[in-house]
C-alpha positions in Angstrom: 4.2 85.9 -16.0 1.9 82.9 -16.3 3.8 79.5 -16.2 3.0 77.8 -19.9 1.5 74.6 -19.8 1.2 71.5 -22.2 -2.4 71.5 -23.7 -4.6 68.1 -22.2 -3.4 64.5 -23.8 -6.6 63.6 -26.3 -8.3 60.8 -24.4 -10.8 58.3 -25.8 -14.5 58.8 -25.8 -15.9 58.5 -22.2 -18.1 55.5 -21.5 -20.0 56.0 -17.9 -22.3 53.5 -18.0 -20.2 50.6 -19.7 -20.4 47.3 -18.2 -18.3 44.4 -19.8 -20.6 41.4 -21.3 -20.6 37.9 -20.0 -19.4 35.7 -22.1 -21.3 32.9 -24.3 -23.1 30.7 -22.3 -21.0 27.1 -22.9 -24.6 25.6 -22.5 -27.1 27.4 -24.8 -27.2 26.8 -28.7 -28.5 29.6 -31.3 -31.7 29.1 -33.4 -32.3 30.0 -37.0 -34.5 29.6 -39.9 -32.3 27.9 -41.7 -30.0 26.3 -39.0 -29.3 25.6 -35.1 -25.9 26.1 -33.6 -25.4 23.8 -31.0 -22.7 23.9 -28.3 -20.6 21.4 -29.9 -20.0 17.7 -27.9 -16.8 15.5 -29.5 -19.0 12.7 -28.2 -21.7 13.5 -29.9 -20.5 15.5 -33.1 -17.2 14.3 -33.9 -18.4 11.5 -36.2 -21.3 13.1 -38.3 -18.5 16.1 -39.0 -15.8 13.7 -40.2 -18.3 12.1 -42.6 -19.9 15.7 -43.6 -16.1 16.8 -44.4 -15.2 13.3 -46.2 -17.1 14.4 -49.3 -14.7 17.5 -49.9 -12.1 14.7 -51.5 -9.4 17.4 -51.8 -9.7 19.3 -48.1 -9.8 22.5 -49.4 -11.4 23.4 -46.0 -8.5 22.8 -44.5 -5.8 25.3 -46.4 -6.0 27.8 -44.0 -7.1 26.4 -40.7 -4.8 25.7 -38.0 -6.2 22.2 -37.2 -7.2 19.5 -39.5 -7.3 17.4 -41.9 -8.3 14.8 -39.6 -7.3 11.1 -40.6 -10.0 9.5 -38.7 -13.1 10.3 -36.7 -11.1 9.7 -33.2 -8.8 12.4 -34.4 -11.7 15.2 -35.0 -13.3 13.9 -31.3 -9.6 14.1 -29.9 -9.4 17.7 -31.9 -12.9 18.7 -30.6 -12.8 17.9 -27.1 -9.7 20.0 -26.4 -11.3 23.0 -27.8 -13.9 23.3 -25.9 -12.1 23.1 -23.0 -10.6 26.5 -24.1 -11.9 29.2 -21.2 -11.9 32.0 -23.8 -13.6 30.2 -27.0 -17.3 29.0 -27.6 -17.4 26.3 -30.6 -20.8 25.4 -31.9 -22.0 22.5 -34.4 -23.7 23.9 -37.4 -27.1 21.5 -38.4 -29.4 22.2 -41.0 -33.4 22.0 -40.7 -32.9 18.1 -40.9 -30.6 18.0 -37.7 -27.6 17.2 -40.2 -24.5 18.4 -38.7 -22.4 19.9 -41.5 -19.5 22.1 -39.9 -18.3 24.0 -37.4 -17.5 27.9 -35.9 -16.5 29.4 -32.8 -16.1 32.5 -30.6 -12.5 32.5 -30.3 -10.4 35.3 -27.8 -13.6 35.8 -25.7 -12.4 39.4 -23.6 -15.7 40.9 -21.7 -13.1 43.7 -20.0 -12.5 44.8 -23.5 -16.1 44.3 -25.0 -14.4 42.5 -27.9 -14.9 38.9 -29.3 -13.9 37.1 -32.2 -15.9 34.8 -34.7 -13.4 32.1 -36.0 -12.5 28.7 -36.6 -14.8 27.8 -39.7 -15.2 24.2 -41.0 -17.8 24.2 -43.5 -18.4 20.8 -45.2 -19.5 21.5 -48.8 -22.9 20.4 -48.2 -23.3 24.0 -45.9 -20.9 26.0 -48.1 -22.3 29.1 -50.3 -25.9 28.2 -48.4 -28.6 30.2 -46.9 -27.6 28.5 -43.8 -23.4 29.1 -43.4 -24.3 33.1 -44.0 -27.6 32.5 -41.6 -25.0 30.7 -39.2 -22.4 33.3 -39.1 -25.3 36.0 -38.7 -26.7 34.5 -35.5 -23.1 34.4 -34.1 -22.6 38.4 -34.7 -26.2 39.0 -33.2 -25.9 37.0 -30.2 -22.5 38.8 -29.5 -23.8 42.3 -29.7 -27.1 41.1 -28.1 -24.8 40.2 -25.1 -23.2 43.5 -25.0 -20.1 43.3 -27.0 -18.8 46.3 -28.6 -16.4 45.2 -31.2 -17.2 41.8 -33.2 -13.7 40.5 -35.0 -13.2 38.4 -37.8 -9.3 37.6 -38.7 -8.3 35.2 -41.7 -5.2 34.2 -43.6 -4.2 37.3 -45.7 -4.2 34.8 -48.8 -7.8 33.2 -47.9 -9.4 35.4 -50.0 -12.9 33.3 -50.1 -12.9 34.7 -46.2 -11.8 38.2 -46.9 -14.9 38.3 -49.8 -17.3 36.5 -46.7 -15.9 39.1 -44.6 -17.0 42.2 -46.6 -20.1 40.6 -47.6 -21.5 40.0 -43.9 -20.1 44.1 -43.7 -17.0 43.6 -41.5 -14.9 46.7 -42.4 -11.5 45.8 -43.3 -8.8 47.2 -40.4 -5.0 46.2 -42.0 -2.7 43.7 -42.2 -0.7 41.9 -39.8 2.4 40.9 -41.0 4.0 37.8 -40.2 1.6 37.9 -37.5 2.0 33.9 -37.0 3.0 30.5 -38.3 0.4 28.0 -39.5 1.4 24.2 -40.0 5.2 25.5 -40.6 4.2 28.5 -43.4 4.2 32.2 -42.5 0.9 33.5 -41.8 -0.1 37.3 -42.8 -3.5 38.0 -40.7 -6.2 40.5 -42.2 -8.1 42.3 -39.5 -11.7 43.1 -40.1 -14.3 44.5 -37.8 -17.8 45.3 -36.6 -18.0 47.8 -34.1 -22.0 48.4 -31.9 -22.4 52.0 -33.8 -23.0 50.0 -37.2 -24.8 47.2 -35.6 -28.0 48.6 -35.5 -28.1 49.2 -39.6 -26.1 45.8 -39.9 -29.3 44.4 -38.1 -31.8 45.7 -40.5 -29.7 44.4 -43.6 -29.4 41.0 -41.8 -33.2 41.0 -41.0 -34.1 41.9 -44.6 -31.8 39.3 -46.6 -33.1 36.6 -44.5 -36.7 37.8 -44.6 -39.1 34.4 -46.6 -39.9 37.3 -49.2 -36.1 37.8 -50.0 -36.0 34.3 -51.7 -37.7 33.2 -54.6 -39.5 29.9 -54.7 -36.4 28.1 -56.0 -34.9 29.6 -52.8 -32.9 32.2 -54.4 -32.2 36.0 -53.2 -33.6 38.6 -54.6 -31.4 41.2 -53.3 -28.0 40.3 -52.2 -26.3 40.3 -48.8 -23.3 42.3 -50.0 -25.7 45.0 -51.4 -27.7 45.4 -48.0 -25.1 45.6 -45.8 -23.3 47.8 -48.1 -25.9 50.3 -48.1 -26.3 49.6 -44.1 -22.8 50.6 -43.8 -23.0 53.5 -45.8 -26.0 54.8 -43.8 -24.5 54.3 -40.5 
């Protein structure tokens, strides 16, 4: 009589040829139409930033961040130069055309074995919110990362930030749960929403990108003609 036997455990999809990614180089910024991001410098940054955040009187930026407000420009630098010193983040200084620097972003838990990498830390001053250049900021840091070999992109926010969850969906993340009580945040409980981009949708994702930031997308008062959340919808959709 044949011995029975427990069927196979299910195992994930094979990968033979993966390789993990190397991670951002801490040296080399990312060019746009629109806007550079430049590996930030305290030194260099810290003051411009302060002044850029200044005009945003009631810090709204701030609600959900885990650093910040900052009461002086020594604070941001002080701020700013520990971060970079992080060995699994990336943080950039966003300028615009003029060399203005007007916020911040970062690659933040930076894990090549895994082929995953997150976008976070977002300071936009209001100067660079709701601009061509914060979504063309945030698209440069999702290409780079698959262009490097990354397989998942992350984005994580506040579960209350909706303003992020809404920038989240637009850019085409695909929203993965909630984490519950997942943290603490300047002595409040923190619920984290999980979103993702994964490399099998980064191909259509591209093409969305590529045609919302394409001259002929915005009218002569620099307006879109077809919206982001509409491309990469349909991208999505198609993938």
């Amino acid at each position: 009589m044949p011995i029975a036997t427990d069927p196979p455990a299910p195992l994930g999809t094979l990968l033979p040829h993966w390789q993990p990614p190397p991670p951002p180089s801490a040296e080399a910024g990312l060019g746009g139409q629109w806007c550079r991001l430049l590996p930030a410098l305290a030194a260099r940054d810290a003051d411009a930033l302060f002044a850029a955040h200044a005009e945003d009187a009631a810090g709204a930026v701030w609600t959900y961040l885990p650093f910040g407000p900052f009461a002086a420009p020594a604070d941001y630098a002080a701020w700013l130069a520990q971060a970079c010193q992080a060995p699994d983040e990336r943080h950039y200084t966003i300028v615009d055309a003029q060399g203005q620097a007007l916020g911040c972003a970062a690659y933040l838990r930076i894990q090549p074995r895994a082929g995953a990498i997150e976008i976070g830390n977002l300071a936009f001053s209001p100067r660079l919110q709701r601009t061509t250049a914060a979504s063309e900021a945030l698209i440069l840091l999702i290409r780079h990362a698959f262009a490097l070999g990354y397989r998942r992109v992350e984005w994580k926010c506040n579960a209350l930030n909706a303003p992020s969850r809404a920038a989240a969906a637009r850019l085409g993340f695909t929203f993965e749960g909630i984490f519950r009580q997942a943290t603490v945040i300047k002595g409040r409980n923190r619920d984290t929403a999980w979103y993702s981009i994964i490399d099998r949708e980064w191909p259509a994702l591209e093409a969305a990108y590529a045609a919302w930031l394409d001259p002929a997308n915005f009218d002569a008062a620099g307006c879109q003609r077809r919206r982001l959340s509409a491309l990469t919808a349909a991208a999505l959709k198609a993938s």
